[in-house]
N, C-alpha and C positions, 0 to 999 in steps of 0.2 A: 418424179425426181429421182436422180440415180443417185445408188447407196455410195456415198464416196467417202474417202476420213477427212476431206474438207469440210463436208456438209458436217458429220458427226462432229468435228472440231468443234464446230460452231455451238454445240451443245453440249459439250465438256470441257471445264472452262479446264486451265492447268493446275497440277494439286496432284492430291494422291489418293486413289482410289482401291475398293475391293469390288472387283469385276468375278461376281458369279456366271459361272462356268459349268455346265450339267453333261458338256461334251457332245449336244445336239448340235445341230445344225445353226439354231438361230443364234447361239452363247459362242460357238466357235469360229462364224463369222463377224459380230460384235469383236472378239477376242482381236481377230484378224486386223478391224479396223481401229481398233485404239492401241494398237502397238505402234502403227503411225505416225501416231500423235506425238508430237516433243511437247516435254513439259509434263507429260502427263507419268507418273509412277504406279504403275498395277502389281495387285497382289492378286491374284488366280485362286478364286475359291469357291470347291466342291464339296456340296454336300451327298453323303451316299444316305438315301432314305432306306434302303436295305428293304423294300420292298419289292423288288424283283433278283432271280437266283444269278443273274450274271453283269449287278450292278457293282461290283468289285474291280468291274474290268472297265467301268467308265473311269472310277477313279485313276486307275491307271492310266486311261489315256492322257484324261486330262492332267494329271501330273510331269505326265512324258511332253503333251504342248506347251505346260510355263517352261521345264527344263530345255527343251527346244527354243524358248526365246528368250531363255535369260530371266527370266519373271520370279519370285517369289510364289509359293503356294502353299495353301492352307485347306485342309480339310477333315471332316468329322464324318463319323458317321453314327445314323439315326437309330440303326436297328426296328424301325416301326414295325414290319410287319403291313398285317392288311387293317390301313385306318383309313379314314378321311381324307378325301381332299385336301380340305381345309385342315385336318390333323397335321398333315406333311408340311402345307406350307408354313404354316406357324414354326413347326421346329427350324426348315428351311432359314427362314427369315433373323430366326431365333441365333442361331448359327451365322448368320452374316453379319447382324446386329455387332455378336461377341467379337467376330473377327475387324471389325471395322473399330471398334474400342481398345483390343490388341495390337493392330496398328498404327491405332492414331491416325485413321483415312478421316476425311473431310466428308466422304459418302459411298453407298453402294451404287453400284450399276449393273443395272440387268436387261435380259435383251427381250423383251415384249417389244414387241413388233403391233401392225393397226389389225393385223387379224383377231390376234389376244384380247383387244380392245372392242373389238364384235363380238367374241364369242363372251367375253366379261357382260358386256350391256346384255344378250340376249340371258346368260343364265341368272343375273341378277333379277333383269324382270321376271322372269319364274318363280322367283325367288320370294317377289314383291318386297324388294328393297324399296322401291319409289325411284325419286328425284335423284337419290345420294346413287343409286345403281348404273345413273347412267351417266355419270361421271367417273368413275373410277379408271383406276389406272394411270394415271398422270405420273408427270416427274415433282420429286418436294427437292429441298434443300440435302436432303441426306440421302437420297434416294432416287436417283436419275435413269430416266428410261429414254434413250435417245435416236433409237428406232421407231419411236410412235410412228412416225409420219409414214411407213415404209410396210409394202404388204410382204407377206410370205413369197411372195412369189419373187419379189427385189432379193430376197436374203438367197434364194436357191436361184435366181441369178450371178451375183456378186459370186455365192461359192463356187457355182461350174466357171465363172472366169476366173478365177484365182487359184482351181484346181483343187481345192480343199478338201482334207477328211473330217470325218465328225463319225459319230455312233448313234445308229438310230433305237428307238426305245420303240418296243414291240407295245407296250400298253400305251401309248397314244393311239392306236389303232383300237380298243377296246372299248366296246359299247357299258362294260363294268361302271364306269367312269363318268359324270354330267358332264365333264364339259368335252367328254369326246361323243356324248349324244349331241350337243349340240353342235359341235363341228362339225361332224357328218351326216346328220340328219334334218339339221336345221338349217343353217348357213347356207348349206350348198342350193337350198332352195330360191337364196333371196338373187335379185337379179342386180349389177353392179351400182346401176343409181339408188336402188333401196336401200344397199349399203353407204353408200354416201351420204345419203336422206338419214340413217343412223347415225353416221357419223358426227351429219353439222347437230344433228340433234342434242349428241352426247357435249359438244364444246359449248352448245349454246346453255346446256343444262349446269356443265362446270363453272363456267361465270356466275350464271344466277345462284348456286349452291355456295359459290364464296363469300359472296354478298350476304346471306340467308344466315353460312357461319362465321360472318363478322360480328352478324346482330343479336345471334343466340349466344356467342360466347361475350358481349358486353353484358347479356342478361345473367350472364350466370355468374359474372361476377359480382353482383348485386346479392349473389347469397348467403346465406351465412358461412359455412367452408366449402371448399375444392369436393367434398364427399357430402354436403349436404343442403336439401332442396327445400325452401318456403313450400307447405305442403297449399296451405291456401290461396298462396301467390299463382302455384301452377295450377291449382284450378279455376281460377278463373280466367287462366289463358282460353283464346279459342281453341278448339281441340285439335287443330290440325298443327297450331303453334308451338302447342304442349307436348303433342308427340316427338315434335322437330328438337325441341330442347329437350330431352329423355334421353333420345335417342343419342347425341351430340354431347349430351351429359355421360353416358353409360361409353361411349367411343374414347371419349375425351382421359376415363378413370378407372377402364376395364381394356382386357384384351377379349373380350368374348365376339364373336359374331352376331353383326345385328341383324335383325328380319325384322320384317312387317308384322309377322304375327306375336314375335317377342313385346314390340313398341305397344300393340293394340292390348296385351294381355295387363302389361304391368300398367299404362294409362288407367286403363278400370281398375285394375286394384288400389292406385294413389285414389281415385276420385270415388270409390265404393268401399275402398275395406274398412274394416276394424280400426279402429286405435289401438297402438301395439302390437301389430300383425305383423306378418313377414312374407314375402313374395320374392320366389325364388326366379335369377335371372340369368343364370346359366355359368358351367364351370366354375363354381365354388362363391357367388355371388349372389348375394339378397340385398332386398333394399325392406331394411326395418321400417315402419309407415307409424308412424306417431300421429298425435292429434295436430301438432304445429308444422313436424318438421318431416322429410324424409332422409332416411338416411341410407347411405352406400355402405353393408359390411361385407368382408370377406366369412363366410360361414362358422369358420373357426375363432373370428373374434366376436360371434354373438354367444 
């Protein structure tokens, strides 16, 4: 299917949006196509993570292309340093969040693309996320991604017809990096229908995972509060049940990142520990384990 602002039309309804912008390729062609759009209100916003020496000059750019189209634009910057992956996007996000509240947009947009979405599935299972890994990346209500359907190679089409500049970021190239091991040393191995075969896999796991957290969040509200868990309710869940509502419980009331090996440690501590023990669940979070009940604290309020 060819990248058109028809087709994206069709998946941006009209309203006002914050269109993150990194000044790559894939956010600058995005950028290109919802200016198109009538109806539609953009506010242009870059985050600098201030993790590499010549990210100063992104924000410039991309300042220089809303002033170029007339657009509103907002930006911060991170100061990270050398963190995490996952450190960066959080602020990232964190940052889009605040600006999407400051403008009163109805949601973010960002430009992942179906490549994003292979290399998502492939480092999650590494990961052993499970089921929930191989759905990720969708569009929600506040948070639309409307290049799914579209590979890398559509978007560096679309911009060599359109003529476009953008800035390329030297650490996408960087083995430092998981998901640029697996872009380049993983990915490039599988052969088109394997990807596809991931693909339907990943859509077909999205449905099932909705369903799954229709059922786990009617169950959870059967508990006593929003931050606390029937402890002997959840054990006598099956265990593969119990870890799905943990898990979905701890997503649902934390911002932490969840893994497999997180789910599996704190499951045995509900079903094994002490009365009155405590089991720590990462970035400033414990769940106190009582005789009855479990409960969600932040560390500083035990």
């Amino acid at each position: 299917m060819k990248l058109t602002a028809i087709n994206i039309g069709r998946r941006v309804a009209p309203g006002k949006y914050i269109v993150a912008v990194s000044g790559g390729i894939d956010s600058v062609v995005l950028l290109s196509v919802l200016v198109q759009l009538e109806g539609r209100e953009l506010v242009v916003a870059h985050f600098d993570h201030g993790m590499r020496p010549d990210s100063a000059e992104d924000e410039r750019f991309v300042a220089g292309l809303a002033a170029q189209k007339g657009l509103a634009f907002v930006s911060s910057a991170g100061k990270l340093g050398d963190v995490s992956e996952n450190t960066a996007r959080q602020a990232r996000y964190g940052f889009l969040r605040d600006a999407m509240t400051q403008y009163r947009a109805q949601a973010i947009i960002t430009a992942h693309h179906q490549d994003d979405v292979l290399e998502t599935i492939v480092f999650n299972l590494q990961r052993g996320t499970g089921s929930k890994g191989l759905s990720s990346l969708r569009s929600s209500e506040t948070l639309l991604r409307p290049l799914l359907e579209y590979r890398k190679q559509d978007l560096l089409d679309y911009a060599q017809r359109n003529y476009l500049i953008w800035r390329e970021d030297q650490t996408n190239a960087s083995p430092k990096y998981a998901r640029n091991r697996v872009r380049h040393q993983i990915l490039t191995k599988f052969s088109e229908a394997e990807k596809a075969s991931l693909l339907q896999l990943s859509k077909t796991a999205s449905k099932l995972n909705a369903k799954i957290s229709h059922l786990v969040k009617d169950y959870l509200t059967t508990q006593p509060s929003e931050i606390t868990l029937h402890r002997e309710q959840y054990r006598a869940l099956p265990e593969s049940v119990a870890r799905e509502v943990l898990a979905q419980w701890l997503r649902s009331q934390t911002e932490v990142e969840i893994s497999r090996a997180m789910i599996v440690r704190l499951d045995e501590a509900i079903r094994q520990g002490q009365n009155n023990s405590l089991a720590d669940v990462a970035r400033g979070w414990s769940l106190h384990i009582q005789r009855d009940q479990i409960l969600l604290q932040r560390n500083r309020d035990l």
